[in-house]
N, C-alpha and C positions, 0 to 999 in steps of 0.2 A: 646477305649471305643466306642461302636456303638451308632452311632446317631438314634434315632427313629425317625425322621420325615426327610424323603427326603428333599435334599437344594430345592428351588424352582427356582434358577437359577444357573447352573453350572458354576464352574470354566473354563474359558476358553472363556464362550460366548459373549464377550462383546472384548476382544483384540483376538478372529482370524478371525473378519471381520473389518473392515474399518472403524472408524469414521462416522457415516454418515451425509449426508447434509440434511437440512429438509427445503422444501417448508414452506412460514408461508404466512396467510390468508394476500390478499392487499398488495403482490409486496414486501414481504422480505423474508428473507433468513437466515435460520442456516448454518454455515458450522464451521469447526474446526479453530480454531486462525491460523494465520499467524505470524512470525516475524518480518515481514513490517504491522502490524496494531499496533505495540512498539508504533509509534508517538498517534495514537488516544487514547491507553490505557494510555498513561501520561497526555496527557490532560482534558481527562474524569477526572482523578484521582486529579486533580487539581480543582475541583468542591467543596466546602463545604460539599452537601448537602453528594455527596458519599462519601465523605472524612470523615462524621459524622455518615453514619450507615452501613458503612463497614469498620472500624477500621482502615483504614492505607491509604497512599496516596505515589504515585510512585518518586521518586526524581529526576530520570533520564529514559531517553529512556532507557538506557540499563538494568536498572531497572525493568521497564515494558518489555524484552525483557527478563528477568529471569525467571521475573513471565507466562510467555508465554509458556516457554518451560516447567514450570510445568504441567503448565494446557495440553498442550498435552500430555505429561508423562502420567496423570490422566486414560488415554483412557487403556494406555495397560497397565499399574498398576491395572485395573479394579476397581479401588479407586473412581475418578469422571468422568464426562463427561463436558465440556467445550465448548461453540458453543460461537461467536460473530454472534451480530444480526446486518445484513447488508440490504442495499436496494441491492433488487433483480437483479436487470439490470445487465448488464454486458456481458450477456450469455457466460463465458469464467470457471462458477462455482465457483467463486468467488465474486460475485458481488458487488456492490459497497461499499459507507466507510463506519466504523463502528458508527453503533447507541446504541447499548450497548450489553450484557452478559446476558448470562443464563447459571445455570449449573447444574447439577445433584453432589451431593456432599456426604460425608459420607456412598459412597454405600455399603452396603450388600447383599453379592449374596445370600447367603443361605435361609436369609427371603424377599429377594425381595423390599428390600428398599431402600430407599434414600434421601436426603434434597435439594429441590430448592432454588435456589440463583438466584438475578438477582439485575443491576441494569440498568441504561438507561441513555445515553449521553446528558449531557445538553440542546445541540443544537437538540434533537430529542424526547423532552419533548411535552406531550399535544398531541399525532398523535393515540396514542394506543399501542403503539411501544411493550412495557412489556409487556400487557397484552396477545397479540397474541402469543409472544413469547412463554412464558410459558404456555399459551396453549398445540403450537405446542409439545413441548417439554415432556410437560405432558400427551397428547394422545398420543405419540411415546413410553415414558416409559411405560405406564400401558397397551400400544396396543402389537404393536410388537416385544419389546423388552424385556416384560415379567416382569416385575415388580408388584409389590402388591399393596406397598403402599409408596406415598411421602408426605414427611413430609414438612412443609414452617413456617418459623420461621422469628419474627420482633416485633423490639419492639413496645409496646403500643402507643409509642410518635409517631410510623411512620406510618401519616392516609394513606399517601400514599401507603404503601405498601399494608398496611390490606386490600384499595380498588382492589389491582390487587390480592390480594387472595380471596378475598370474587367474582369478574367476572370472576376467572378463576377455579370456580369450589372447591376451598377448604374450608373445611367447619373446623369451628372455634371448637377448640375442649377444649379449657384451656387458665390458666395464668400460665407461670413458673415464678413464684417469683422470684425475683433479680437474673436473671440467666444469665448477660451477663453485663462484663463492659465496661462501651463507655468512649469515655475519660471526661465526665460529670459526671463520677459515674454508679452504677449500675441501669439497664432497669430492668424492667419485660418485658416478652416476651410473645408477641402470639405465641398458637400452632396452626396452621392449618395441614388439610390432605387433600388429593384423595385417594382413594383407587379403585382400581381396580373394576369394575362390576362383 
């Protein structure tokens, strides 16, 4: 059956270049996981607060070491994208330890979308850390890398979050009623977006 409307990003364009690393404002740094940043994603994950609004918590390094090589997987699946958010130093492209996660998630090539995630290492709380991130991340998707629109989801109960999406540009578009169970029961969810200029 013929499609009438062109995909707006083709198959292919996202796993036959590289991952990429992304500069973020103030000396951090995206680049793809590692399997030696296992140790900081378990202990991130041993945090309450992420432990309560991203549904699961790691039990072991190797655990977080599972979860790691999905999140690379993501890249050439053309499924997500997966960056840990690091201090810039290093100069070896790598830079230094991890302060938390951003991701591009749920993508669609054909309309050009997708859903941010993130969350931000205890110890690296209070600096800005998220918000730049997902910046970066968000001017890379809807710049260069052709995207339309991304979507940013959290429940009502988390001001925190609603703050890094209301500074980083997404604008509030809804409530999804009972649309996500935490292990308290079920959230209503904000919807946020960016969309593309």
């Amino acid at each position: 059956m013929p499609a009438l409307v062109a995909p707006l990003m083709a198959a292919g364009c996202l796993a036959a270049v590289p991952q990429p690393t992304l500069p973020v404002e103030n000396g951090l740094l995206l680049r793809p996981w590692l399997l030696t940043d296992a140790t900081a994603v378990a202990k991130a994950f041993e945090d309450p607060d992420i432990q309560r609004w991203h549904l699961k918590r790691a039990d072991s390094e190797a655990e977080a070491r599972q979860w790691i090589t999905r999140w690379q997987q993501g890249w050439q699946d053309e499924a997500a994208a997966h960056w840990a958010v690091v201090d810039g130093g290093g100069g070896d492209g790598e830079g230094g330890g991890v302060l938390g996660r951003v991701s591009l998630q749920s993508v669609i090539l054909a309309g050009g979308q997708a859903e941010i995630a993130y969350w931000t290492a205890p110890w690296a709380r209070g600096r800005g850390v998220c918000s730049r991130a997902v910046t970066a991340v968000s001017d890379w998707a809807l710049g260069e890398a052709g995207f339309h629109r991304l979507e940013l989801g959290h429940s009502t109960l988390n001001d925190a979050s609603c703050r890094v999406a209301v500074r980083t540009g997404f604008v509030l578009e809804g409530v999804r009623r009972n649309a996500l169970l935490h292990a308290d029961g079920w959230h209503d969810m904000h919807l946020h977006a960016r969309v593309r200029a």
